[in-house]
C-alpha positions as CSV (number, residue, x, y, z in Angstrom):
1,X,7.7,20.7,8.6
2,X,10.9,20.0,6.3
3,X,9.7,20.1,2.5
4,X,10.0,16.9,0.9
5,X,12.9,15.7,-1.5
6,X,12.4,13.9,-4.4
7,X,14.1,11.0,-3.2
8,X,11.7,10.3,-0.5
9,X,8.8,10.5,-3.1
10,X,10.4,8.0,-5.5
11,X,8.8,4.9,-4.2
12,X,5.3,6.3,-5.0
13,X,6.4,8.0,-8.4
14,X,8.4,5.2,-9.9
15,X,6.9,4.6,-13.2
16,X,4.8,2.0,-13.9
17,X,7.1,-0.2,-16.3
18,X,10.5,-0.2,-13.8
19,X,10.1,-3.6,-12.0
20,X,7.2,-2.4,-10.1
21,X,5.0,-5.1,-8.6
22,X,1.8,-6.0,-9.6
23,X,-1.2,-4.7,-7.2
24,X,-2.0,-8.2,-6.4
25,X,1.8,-8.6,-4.8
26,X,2.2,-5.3,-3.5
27,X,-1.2,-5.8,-1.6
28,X,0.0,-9.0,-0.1
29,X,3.5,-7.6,0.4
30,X,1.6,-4.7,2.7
31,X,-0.4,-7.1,5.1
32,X,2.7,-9.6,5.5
33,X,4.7,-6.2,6.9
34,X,1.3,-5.3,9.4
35,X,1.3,-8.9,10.7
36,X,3.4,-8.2,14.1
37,X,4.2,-11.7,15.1
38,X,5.7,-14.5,13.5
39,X,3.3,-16.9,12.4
40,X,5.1,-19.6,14.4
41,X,4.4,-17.8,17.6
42,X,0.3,-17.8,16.7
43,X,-2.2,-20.0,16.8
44,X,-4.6,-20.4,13.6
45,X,-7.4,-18.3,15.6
46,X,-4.6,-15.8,16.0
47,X,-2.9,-15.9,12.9
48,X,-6.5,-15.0,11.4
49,X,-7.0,-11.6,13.8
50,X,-3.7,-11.1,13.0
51,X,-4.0,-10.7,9.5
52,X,-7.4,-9.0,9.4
53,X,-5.8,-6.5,11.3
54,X,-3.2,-5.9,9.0
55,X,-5.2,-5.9,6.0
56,X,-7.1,-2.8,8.0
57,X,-3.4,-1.0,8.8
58,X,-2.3,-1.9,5.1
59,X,-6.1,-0.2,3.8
60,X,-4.8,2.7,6.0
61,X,-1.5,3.0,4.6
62,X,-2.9,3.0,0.7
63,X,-5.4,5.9,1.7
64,X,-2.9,7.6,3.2
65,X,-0.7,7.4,0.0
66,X,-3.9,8.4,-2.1
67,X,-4.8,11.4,-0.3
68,X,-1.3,12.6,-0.6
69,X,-0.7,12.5,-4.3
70,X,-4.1,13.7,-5.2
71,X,-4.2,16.3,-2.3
72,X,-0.8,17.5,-2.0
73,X,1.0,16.6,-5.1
74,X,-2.2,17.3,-6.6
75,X,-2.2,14.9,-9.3
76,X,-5.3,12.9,-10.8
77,X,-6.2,9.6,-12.1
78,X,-6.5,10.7,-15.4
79,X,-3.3,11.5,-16.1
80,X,-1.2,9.7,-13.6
81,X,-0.5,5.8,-13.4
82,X,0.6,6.3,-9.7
83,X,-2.6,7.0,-8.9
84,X,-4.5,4.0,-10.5
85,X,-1.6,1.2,-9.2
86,X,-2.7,2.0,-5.5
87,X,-6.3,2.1,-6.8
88,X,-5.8,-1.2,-7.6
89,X,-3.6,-2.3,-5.0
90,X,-6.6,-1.2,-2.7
91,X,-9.1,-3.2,-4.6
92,X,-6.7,-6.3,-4.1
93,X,-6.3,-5.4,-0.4
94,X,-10.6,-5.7,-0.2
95,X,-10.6,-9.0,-2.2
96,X,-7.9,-10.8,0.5
C-alpha cells in the first residue's frame, strides 16, 4: 500500500475556520452525492429509497473517516476539531 501524502489528507485536516461547511450542509451535501439517479428519473416512492439509502452509504463514509483519524492518524476528540465536525456531521446525517 502507497503511504499517504499530505495532500490527499487535506480535505479531512482543513481547519475548522477555512470556508469549511457547516455539519448540517456537509451532511446534506454527502446523501445528495449517494443518490444515483436523477430525481427526475424517480418516482416519489423511489426518490424516498433512494435517499434512505444514501443517508446509510453517506453514515458509512463518515465512519469510515472516523475510524481513520482516530485509528491511524491517531488523533482524539479532545484535541482535534477534525474529529468533532464529522461527529457532528454524523449526528446531522441521523436527524435527516
Amino acid at each position: 500500500m502507497k503511504p499517504l501524502k499530505c495532500m490527499q489528507l487535506n480535505y479531512l485536516t482543513k481547519p475548522l475556520n477555512q470556508n469549511r461547511m457547516e455539519p448540517k450542509e456537509k451532511a446534506k451535501e454527502l446523501v445528495d452525492k449517494f443518490v444515483l439517479k436523477s430525481v427526475f428519473d424517480m418516482n416519489n416512492d423511489e426518490l424516498i429509497e433512494s435517499r434512505q439509502l444514501a443517508k446509510q452509504y453517506a453514515l458509512i463514509a463518515v465512519d469510515e473517516i472516523r475510524y481513520f483519524m482516530i485509528n491511524t492518524l491517531k488523533w482524539d476528540k479532545k484535541h482535534n476539531g477534525n474529529v468533532l465536525y464529522w461527529e457532528e456531521v454524523k449526528q446531522e446525517l441521523n436527524n435527516l
